[in-house]
C-alpha atoms as one frame of an Amber mdcrd trajectory, in Angstrom:
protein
-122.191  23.466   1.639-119.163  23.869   3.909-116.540  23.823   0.546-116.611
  25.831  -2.680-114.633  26.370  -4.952-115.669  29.647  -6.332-115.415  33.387
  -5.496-117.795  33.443  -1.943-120.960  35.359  -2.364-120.448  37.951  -0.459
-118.184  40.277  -2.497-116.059  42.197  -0.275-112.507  43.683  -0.635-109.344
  42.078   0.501-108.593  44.892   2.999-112.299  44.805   3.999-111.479  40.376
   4.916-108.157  41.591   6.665-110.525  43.494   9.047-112.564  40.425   9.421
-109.951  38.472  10.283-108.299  41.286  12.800-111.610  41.129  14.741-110.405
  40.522  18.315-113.644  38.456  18.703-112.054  35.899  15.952-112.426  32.220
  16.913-108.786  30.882  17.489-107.079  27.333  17.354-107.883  27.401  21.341
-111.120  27.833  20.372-111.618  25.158  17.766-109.779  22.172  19.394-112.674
  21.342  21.933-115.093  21.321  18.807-112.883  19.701  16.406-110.998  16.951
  18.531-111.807  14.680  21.461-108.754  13.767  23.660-106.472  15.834  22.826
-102.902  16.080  24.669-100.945  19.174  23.988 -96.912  18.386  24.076 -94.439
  21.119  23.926 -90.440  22.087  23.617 -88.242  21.280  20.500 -85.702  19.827
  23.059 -83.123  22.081  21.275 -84.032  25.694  23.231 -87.477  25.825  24.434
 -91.097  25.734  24.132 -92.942  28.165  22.204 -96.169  29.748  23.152 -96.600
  30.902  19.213 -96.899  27.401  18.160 -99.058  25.086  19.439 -98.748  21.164
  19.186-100.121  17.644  20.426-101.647  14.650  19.612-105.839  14.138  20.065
-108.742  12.294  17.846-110.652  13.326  14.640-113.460  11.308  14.195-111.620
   8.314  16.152-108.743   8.836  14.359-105.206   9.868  16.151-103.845  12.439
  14.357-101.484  15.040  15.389-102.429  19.278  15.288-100.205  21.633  14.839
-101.535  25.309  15.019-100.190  28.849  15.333-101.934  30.685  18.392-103.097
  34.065  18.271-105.019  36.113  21.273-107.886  38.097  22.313-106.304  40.169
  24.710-103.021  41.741  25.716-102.025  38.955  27.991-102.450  36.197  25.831
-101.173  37.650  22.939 -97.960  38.238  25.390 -97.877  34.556  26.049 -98.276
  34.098  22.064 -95.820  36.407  21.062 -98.639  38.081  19.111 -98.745  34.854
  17.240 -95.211  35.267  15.646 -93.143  32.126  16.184 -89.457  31.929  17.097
 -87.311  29.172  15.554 -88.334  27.109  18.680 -92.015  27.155  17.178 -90.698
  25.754  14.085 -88.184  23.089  15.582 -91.165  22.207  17.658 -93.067  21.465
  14.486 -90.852  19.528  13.175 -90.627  17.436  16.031 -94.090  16.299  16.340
 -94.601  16.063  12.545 -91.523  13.120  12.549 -93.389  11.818  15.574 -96.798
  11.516  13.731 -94.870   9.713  10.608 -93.048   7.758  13.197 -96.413   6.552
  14.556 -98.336   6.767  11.016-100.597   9.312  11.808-101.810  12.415   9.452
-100.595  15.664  10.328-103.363  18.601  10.696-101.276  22.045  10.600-103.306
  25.568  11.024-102.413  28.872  10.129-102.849  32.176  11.938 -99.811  34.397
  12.056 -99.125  37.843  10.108 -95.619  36.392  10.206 -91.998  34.729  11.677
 -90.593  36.899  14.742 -87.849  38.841  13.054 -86.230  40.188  16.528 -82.293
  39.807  17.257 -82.794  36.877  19.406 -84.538  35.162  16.908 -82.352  35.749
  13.909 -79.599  34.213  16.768 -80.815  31.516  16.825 -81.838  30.524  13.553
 -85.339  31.989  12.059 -84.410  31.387   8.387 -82.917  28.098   9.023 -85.816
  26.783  11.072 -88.511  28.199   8.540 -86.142  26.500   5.175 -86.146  23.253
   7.646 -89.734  23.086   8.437 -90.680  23.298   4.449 -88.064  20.692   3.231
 -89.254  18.283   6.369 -92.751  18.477   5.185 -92.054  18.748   1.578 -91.245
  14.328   2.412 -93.082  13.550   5.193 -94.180  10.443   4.994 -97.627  10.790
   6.152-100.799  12.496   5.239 -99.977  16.660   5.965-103.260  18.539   5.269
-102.812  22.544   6.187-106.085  25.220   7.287-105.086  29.028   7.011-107.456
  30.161   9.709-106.871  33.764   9.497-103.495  35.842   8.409-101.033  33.840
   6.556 -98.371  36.050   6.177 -94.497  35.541   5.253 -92.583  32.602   5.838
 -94.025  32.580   9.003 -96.895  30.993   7.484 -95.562  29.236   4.536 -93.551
  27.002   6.877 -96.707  25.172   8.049 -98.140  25.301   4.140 -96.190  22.807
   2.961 -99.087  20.155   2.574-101.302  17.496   0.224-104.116  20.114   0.615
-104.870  23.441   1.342-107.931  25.146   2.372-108.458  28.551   3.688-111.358
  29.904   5.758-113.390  32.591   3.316-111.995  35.597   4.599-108.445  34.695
   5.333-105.273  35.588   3.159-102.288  33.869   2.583 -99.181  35.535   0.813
 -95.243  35.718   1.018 -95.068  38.542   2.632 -98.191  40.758   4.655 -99.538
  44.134   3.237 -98.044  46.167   5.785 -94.181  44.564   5.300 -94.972  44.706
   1.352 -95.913  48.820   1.474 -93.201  49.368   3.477 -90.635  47.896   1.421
 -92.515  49.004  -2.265 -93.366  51.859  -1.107 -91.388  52.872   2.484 -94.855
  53.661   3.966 -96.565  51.352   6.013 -99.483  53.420   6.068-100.274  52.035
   2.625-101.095  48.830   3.965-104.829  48.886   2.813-103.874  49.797  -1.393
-101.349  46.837  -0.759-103.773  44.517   0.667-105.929  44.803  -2.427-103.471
  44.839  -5.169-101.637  41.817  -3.984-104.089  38.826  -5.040-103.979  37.425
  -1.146-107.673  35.941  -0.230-109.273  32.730  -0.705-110.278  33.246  -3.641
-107.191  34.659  -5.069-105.479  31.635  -3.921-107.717  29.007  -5.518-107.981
  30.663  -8.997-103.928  30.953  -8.778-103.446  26.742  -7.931-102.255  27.864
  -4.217-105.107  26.059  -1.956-107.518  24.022  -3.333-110.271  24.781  -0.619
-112.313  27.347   0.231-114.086  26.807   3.728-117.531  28.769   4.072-117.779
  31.159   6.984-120.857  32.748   8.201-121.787  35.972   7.440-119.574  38.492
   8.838-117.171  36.322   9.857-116.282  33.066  12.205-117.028  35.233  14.824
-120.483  35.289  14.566-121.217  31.499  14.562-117.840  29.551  15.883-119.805
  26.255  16.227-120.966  26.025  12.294-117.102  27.196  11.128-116.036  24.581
  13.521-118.359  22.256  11.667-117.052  23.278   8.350-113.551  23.115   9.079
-114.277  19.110  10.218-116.187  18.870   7.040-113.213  19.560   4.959-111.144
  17.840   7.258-112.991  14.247   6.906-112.847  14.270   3.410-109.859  15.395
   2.589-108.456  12.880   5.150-110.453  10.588   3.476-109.054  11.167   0.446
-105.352  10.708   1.693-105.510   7.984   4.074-105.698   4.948   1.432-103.070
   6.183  -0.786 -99.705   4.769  -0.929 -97.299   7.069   0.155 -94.777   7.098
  -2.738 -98.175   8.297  -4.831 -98.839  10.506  -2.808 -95.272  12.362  -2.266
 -95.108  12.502  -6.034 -98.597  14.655  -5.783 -97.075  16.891  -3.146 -94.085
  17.677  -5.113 -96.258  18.188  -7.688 -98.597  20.338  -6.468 -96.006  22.946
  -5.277 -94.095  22.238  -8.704 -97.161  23.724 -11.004 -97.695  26.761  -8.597
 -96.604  30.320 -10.095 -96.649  31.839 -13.426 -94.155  32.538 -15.577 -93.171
  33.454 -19.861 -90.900  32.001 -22.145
């Protein structure tokens, strides 16, 4: 089974996953592309600043169908982490989102968006030019577009960096990724004013897979193999298209209006709260 919906087997801590998912032998979205989708034509620049190497974007096939990808990009080494920014977008990355995801409802095709970053740049330059404006953009664009949006966490989803591409019909996260508002590092240092707490914050803070299905934030949980994507790319690759088909499946025959109501929705019932 590539989905499930309950707590994976393999019982390991949420710090333990973070490791996992830290692994510099990780697959990436570089990675996945080739196995996932046939023709595809990488476009860049939000015509506002310039191109981002954090966020990748284009236009390719799923099955025979045109859809358009829109990914954060992470590294394996020092250089193209560099040309990543470590996988931290700038408001560029954002704009350039937002770009292609107008162009895909434009042209009526579904929008595949996948998560890897611990978070938004928060340097100067970016804050100059708009990081908080471009993240609160990004979610009320997707919150109504008006075409299928279906979002992967592939790894760290951390801070608005992440939620900014989360805005979606459906959600699925790889087993041993996380997904949370802020990461465990930012979180102990701001609870706490130690960073070095990371690893007690990781596993208080209800942030994996699991975690995020039981609380109504993804609806997904994509099998990886044991000890993580790295050890089998080709068979997460094959999972990942799994959940892909039918969720797009799902989403392509419904009319719109219905299914902007169930986006709304969805984000509507998330969260807790006493009276």
């Amino acid at each position: 089974m590539a989905e499930e919906n309950t707590v994976p087997k393999e019982q390991l801590t949420p710090f333990e996953r973070l490791e996992i998912i830290r692994n510099k032998n990780r697959p990436t979205i570089r990675d996945y592309i080739p196995m996932i989708f046939t023709d595809f034509y990488e476009m860049h620049g939000d015509r506002l600043f310039g191109d981002d190497g954090a966020v990748l974007g284009g236009i390719g096939r799923f099955k025979n169908m045109p859809v358009t990808v829109i990914a954060e990009v992470k590294g394996r080494d020092i250089y193209e982490n560099k040309s990543a920014n470590f996988a931290m977008p700038h408001p560029e990355g954002y704009r350039k989102a937002i770009r292609l995801a107008r162009q895909a409802e434009k042209f009526h095709r579904p929008v595949i968006c996948f998560i890897d970053t611990p978070g938004a740049f928060c340097g100067v330059e970016a804050e100059k030019r708009g990081q908080g404006e471009a993240i609160a953009r990004s979610l009320a664009e997707f919150m109504t577009l008006r075409t299928p949006v279906i979002s992967v966490v592939l790894g760290e989803g951390g801070s608005g960096g992440a939620l900014a591409l989360g805005v979606c019909d459906e959600l699925a996260m790889l087993e041993n990724a996380i997904y949370s508002v802020i990461s465990p590092r930012g979180f102990a240092s701001i609870l706490w004013r130690d960073a070095s707490r990371e690893k007690e914050a990781c596993n208080i803070m209800k942030i994996t897979a699991a975690d995020a299905v039981h609380l109504g934030v993804a609806e997904r949980i994509i099998a990886e193999p044991p000890g993580g994507a790295h050890n089998d790319p080709e068979t997460t690759a094959e999972n990942i298209s799994e959940f892909l088909a039918n969720s797009l499946n799902n989403k392509i025959g419904k009319d719109i209006d219905v299914l902007l109501n169930g986006r709304y929705n969805k984000f509507r019932k998330i969260g807790a709260f006493t009276e």
